[in-house]
N, C-alpha and C positions, 0 to 999 in steps of 0.2 A: 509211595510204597505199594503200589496199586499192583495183585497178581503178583509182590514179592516171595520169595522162596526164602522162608528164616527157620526153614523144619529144622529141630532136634537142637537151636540155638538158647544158650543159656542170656535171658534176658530179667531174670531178678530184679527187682524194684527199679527197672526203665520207666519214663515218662516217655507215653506214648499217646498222650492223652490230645481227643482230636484229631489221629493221625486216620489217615485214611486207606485201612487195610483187604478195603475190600478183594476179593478172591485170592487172595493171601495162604499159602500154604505154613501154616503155624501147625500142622500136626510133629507132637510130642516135643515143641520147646517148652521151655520153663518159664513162666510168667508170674511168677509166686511174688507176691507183694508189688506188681508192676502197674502203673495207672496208666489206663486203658480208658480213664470217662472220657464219652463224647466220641469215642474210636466207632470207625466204622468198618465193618468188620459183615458184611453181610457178604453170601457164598463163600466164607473163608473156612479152609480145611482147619478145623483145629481137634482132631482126633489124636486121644492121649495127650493134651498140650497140660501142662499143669498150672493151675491156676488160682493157686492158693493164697487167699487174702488179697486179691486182683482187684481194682477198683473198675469196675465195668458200667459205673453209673450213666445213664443215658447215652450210652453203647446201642448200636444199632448190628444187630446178629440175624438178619432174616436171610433165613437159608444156610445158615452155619452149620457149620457138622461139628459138633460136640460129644461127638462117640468116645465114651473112656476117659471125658477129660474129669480132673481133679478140681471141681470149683468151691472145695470146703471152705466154708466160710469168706467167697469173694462177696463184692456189693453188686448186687445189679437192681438198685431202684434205679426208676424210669427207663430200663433198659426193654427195649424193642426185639426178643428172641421169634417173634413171628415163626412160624414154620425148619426154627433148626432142630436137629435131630440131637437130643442128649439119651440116647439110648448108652445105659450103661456107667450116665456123670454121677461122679461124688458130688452130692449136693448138699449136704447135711452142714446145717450152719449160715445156707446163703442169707444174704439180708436182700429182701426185695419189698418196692413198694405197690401201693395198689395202681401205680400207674404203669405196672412192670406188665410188657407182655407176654405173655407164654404161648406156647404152641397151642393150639386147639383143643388136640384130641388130652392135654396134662394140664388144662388148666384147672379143672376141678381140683385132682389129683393136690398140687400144686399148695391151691389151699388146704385143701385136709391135711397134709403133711406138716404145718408151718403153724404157729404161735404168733400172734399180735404182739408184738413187743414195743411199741409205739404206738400211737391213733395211725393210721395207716400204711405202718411199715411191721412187716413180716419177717419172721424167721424160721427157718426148716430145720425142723428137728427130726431127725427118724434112724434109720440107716444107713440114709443117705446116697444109697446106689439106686438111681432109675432103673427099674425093669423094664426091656423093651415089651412086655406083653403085660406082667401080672399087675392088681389093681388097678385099672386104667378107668376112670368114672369122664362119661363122652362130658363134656363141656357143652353147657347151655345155654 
């Protein structure tokens, strides 16, 4: 499914887990309760894609564009977002672990937003909208 085009596709609680999506055009499908561990998914468009209760767990995202999308309350422990762009993602609720990676310049960010809800598993409590500029503490 490498470089598939499934924009605007309703895929609700699909097992997708493993698949290999990389450069994948997923901008504004529906992926609300869909398992996604292990998906790879790095340079894939997924702007506006919604992704609500998504299981993303050790999901590989570098280079993802995540502009707009809805990840309330998806999982992304051990999930690899290296360098994608969530300018603008509902993130309020995600569960992420400390082996989760985040973009650089939001990784601080990232923790200050999130509560310890387990020895080494996170959750983001706030507003849950990324600003592309306000708050941004540079990562150390």
């Amino acid at each position: 499914m490498t470089g598939a085009d499934l924009s605007k596709v309703n895929l609700t609680n699909v097992n997708l887990s493993g698949a290999d999506l990389t450069g994948a055009d997923l901008s504004d499908v529906n992926l609300t309760d869909a398992n996604l561990s292990g998906a790879r998914l790095n340079v894939a468009f997924l702007s506006g894609a919604r992704l609500r209760g998504a299981d993303l767990s050790g999901a590989e995202l570098h280079h993802a564009i995540l502009s707009g999308a809805d990840m309330h309350g998806s999982n992304l422990r051990d999930a690899n977002l290296s360098d994608a762009v969530l300018t603008h993602a509902g993130l309020d609720g995600v569960i992420w672990s400390a082996s989760t990676v985040w973009p650089a310049e939001i990784h601080s960010e990232m923790h200050a937003r999130s509560i310890e809800v387990e020895p080494g598993v996170f959750q983001v409590h706030d507003q849950g909208e990324r600003s592309p500029t306000e708050g941004l503490t540079p990562s150390i």
